[in-house]
C-alpha positions, -999 to +999 in steps of 0.1 A: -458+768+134-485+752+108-517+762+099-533+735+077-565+737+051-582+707+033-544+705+008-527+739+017-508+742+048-490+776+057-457+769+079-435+800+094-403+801+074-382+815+102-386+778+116-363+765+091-322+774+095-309+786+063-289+751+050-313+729+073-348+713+071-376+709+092-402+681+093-444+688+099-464+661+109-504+665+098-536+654+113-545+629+090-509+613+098-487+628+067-458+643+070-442+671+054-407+678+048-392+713+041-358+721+032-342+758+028-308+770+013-307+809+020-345+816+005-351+788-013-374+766+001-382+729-013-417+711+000-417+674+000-434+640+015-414+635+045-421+601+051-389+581+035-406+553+007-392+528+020-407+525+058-420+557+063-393+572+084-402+607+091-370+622+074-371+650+095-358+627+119-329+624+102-295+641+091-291+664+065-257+666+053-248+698+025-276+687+001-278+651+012-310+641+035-304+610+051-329+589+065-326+577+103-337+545+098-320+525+071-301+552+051-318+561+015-306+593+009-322+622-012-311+654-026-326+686-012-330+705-038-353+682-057-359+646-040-339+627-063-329+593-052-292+595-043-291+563-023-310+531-016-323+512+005-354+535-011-361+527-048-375+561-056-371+597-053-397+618-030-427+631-041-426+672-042-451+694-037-457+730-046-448+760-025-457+795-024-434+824-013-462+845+012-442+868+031-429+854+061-447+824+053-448+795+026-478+781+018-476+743+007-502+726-014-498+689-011-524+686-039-501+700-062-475+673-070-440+684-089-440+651-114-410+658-141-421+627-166-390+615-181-387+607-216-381+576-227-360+577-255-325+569-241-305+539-261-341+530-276-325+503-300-308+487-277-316+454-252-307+447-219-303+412-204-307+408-167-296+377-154-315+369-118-346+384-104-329+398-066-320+432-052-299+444-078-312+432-109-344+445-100-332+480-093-310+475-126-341+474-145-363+500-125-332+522-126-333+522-163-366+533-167-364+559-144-335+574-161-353+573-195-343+539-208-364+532-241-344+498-251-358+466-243-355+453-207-359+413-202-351+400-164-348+360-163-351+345-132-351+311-124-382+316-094-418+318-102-426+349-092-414+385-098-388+403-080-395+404-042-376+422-006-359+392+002-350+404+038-385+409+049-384+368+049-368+368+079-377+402+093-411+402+086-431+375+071-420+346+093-429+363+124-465+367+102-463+409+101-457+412+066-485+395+037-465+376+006-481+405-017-467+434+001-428+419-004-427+422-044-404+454-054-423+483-071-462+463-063-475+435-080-478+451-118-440+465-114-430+448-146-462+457-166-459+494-160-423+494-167-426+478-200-402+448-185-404+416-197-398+389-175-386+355-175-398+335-152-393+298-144-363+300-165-327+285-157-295+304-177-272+275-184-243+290-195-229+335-202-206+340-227-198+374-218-176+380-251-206+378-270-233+392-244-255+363-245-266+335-226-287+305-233-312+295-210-338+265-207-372+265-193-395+242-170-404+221-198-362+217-208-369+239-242-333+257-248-332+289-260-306+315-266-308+352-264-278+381-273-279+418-256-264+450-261-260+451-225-260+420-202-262+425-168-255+388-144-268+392-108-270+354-100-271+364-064-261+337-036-275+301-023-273+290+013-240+270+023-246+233+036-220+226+063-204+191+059-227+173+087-241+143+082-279+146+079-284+176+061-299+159+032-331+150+056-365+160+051-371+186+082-341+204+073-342+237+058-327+271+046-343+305+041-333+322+013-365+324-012-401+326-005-407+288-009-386+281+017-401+311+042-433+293+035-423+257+043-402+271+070-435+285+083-457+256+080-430+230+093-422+244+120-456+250+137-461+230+173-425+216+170-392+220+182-370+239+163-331+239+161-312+268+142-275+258+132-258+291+135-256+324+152-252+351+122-273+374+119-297+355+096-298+326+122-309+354+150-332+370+127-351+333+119-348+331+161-366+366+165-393+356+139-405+328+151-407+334+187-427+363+175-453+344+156-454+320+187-468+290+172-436+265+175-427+244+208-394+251+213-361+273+199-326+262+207-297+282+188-269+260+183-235+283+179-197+270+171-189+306+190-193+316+227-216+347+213-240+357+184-227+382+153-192+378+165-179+389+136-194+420+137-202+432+171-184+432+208-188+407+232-205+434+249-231+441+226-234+403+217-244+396+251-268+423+249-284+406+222-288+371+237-305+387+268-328+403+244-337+366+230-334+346+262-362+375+272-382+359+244-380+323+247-348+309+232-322+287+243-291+287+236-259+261+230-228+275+226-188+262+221-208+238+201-196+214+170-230+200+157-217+160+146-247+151+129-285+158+124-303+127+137-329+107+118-360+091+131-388+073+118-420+096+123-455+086+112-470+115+089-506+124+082-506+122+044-523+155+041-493+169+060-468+183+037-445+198+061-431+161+071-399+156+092-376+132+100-351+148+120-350+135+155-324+158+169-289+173+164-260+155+178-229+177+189-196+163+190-195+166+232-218+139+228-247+164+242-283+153+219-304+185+214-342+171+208-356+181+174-380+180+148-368+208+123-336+221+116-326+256+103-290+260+088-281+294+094-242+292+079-238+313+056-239+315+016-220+310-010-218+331-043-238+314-077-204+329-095-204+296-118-223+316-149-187+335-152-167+307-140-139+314-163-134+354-151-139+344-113-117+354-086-116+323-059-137+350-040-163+369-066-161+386-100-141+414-102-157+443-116-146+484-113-164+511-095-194+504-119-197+466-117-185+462-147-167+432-159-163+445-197-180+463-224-214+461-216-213+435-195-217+438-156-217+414-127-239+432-097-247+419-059-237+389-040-213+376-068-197+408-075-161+416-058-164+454-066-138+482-067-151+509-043-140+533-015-133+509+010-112+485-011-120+456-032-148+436-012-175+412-021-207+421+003-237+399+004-260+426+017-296+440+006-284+476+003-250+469-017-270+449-033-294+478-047-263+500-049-251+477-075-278+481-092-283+524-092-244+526-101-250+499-132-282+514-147-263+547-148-235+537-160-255+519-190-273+553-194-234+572-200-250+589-164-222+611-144-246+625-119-249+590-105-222+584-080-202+551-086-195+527-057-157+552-049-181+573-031-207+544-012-200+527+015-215+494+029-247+497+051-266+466+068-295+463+097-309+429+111-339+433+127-348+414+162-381+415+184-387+450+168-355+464+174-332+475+147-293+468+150-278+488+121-242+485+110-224+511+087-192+505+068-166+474+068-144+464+095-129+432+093-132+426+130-149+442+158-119+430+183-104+469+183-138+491+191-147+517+213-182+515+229-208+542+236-238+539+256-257+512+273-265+479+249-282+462+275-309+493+272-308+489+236-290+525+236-256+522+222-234+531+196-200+511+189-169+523+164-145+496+150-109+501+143-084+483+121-057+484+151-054+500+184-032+533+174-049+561+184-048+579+154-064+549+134-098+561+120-126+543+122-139+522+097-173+510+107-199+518+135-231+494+149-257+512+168-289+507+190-310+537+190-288+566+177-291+564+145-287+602+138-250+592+156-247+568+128-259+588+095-233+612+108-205+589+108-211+571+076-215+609+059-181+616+071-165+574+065-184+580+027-164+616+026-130+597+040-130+618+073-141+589+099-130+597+131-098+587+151-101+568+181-080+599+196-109+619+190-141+599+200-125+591+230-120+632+236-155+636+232-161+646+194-190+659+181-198+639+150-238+650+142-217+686+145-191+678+123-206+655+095-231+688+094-203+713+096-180+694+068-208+685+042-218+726+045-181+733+040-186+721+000 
């Protein structure tokens, strides 16, 4: 029960179990969250800062809070950040011991200011202005950094959520100005200099310092205490003839989003590929409605193959069949056709694709194409330490002193193995585990005890995937995905005994905090037990309490 003034609200503490939390939503929309360990109670904002999840939605794990949607993670005891996809902590609010009640004033904000006057003569070089360089630099401040910070990137504007291209602004939900990471004077109020419009022709790791020339071919070179390369990844062109045409495009910065959007209104579109960033561009544009036509063109008989059942792939090409798109599978695309189209001179989204050509002979009508196959990692900076497949780094993506490679290039050490991911929330990992281990920072966790987390979003719904498997062939499913209620585990092999090492879900997502609490603690379950009916909210809740 709540009773609620103008900023105090009284809530009954015998709602709360001891080693649980509760969740109160207000009248003017707020939420608060309240946490107890024997009679201690903590007060906090319970919407997570990333989307507003209301946390008490989610799983609390020990002194872990997870949130339902997308995973940032907080501790308990004080809201500190423990793990993105969130970039900050939670706010905290005072709370008075009345009795048998505790009386919260959300006026009265816990703010710790952190000092700082950490490694003060000291200069850190961040190489590329994505996920993880960004939260390199925010990180730093955060933990009391008092060097200087200078982020070169070679875009014209600051650091942005580059998944929101595809999952929100295409489909025209989400303004330009509400992408860019920490609000558009990030940079200012961080004391963070940044380099914009600036190309980094060549790291020399040895001597932590890169040289770097700028829109008017000026050369300049610059040497750091601490260099930090997160180069990030560029779209991979297939070998088909025609990809060189005007009316063909990728999506992996906001220019292209933008041209995307403009070229592609009142015509027909073709998307070469059936990953999830190919869906994704699918979903977004049948849900700003303004083109003529979708077709998916897939090499595969199914979409996300690679990462979900046939079962729960079908699933997901109901959903967009639902919504408008067509759909060519078992398909080799031969060549992107050309035609000769008058353009209006004013129009600067021209085309002159006429079509895609598959090698059944089969001509799909077009007049843009989307390549939706895949990246490959801008490792060339560090060309002379690469593996064929990333940098390899340790458990704190670093490559040696002082110099760390973080994100899409980087083939990090961590619990699951040696892996290169090219996902957003890896991504900001990277960059949490690096800034701490630039600060000499042991309270932050490195990557030996994170696992891999990933969501695509499609027509509103929210596919989320936690962990690595390296095929979903071996899986057990749960659930109904043609409801969009489901929750599938994926196995290395089919012994019984195997654990699972990844799990996609539809709609329980408490299901899935659980099992990535217990795949981050190494006690994933066995396909033996799933299949006899194990509890896993019970036992992630039940282990983590154990501590």
């Amino acid at each position: 029960m709540t009773k609620a003034t103008i900023n105090t609200v009284t809530i009954d503490k015998a709602d709360i179990p001891d080693g649980g939390m509760k969740s109160y939503k207000q009248d003017d929309d707020s939420i608060i969250l309240i946490t107890r360990d024997d009679s201690t109670f903590h007060a906090f904002d319970g919407k997570c800062p990333h989307a507003g999840a209301d946390l008490g939605n989610g799983l609390r794990c020990g002194h872990r809070v997870v949130c339902p949607w997308h995973h940032a993670t907080f501790d308990s005891r004080d809201g500190t950040l423990l793990e993105p996809i969130a970039i900050e902590g939670l706010t905290r609010y005072t709370v008075t011991d009345d009795g048998d009640t505790l009386l919260v004033d959300t006026s009265a904000q816990i703010n710790e200011r952190v000092e700082q006057d950490k490694l003060s003569d000291t200069h850190t070089i961040i190489v590329g202005g994505g996920g993880s360089g960004f939260m390199t630099a925010d990180q730093l401040r955060q933990g009391g950094y008092g060097g200087k910070i200078t982020l070169i990137s070679n875009e014209d504007k600051a650091p942005y959520n580059r998944p929101l291209l595809s999952k929100a602004f295409l489909a025209g939900n989400m303004p330009e100005e509400k992408l860019l990471l920490g609000g558009a004077d990030w940079a200012q109020k961080n004391d963070i200099k940044l380099r914009l419009n600036q190309t980094v022709s060549e790291v020399l790791p040895n001597e932590r310092r890169v040289n770097m020339v700028d829109s008017n071919d000026d050369n300049e070179t610059v040497t750091a205490d601490f260099l930090v390369v997160a180069t990030g990844a560029s779209p991979a062109i297939p070998p088909i003839k025609g990809t060189d045409l005007d009316g063909v495009y990728t999506l992996r910065s906001m220019e292209d989003a933008k041209l995307i959007k403009a070229a592609s209104h009142d015509q027909r579109v073709a998307i070469i590929g059936t990953g999830f960033i190919g869906m994704e561009v699918a979903s977004a544009l049948a849900q700003a409605g303004t083109t003529a036509s979708i077709t998916v063109v897939g090499q595969d008989n199914r979409v996300m193959g690679n990462i979900v059942s046939e079962t729960v792939s079908n699933a997901l090409i109901k959903l967009h069949e639902e919504n408008g798109i067509n759909f060519v599978f078992d398909a080799t695309v031969n060549e992107i056709t050309k035609i000769d189209r008058q353009v209006d001179k004013d129009d600067q989204a021209s085309s002159n694709v006429g079509g895609v050509t598959l090698a059944s002979g089969e001509h799909i009508d077009a007049d843009i194409v989307i390549l939706g196959t895949g990246v490959s990692a801008n490792t060339s900076l560090l060309a002379e330490v690469n593996d064929p497949d990333g940098v390899q780094v340790d458990s704190t993506l670093q490559l040696r002193d002082g110099v760390y490679a973080l994100g899409d290039i980087a083939k990090a050490s961590g619990q699951m193995g040696r892996m290169r991911i090219e996902h957003w929330r890896v991504a900001l990992q990277h960059g949490l585990v690096s800034a701490a281990a630039i600060l000499n920072d042991d309270s932050v966790e490195s990557l030996e005890a994170r696992i891999p987390f990933f969501w695509t979003m499609q027509y509103g719904k929210s596919l989320r995937y936690s962990g690595h498997a390296a095929t979903p062939e071996y899986h057990i499913l749960f659930g109904a995905p043609d409801t969009l209620d489901y929750i599938e585990y994926y196995f290395d092999d089919e012994n019984e005994d195997t654990r699972a090492s990844a799990a996609s879900t539809l709609g329980r997502d408490k299901e899935l905090v659980a099992f990535s609490e217990l795949l981050r603690r190494g006690h994933a379950p066995t396909r033996a037990q799933l299949n006899a009916g194990f509890d896993i909210i019970e036992q992630a809740q039940a282990l983590s309490q154990s501590d």
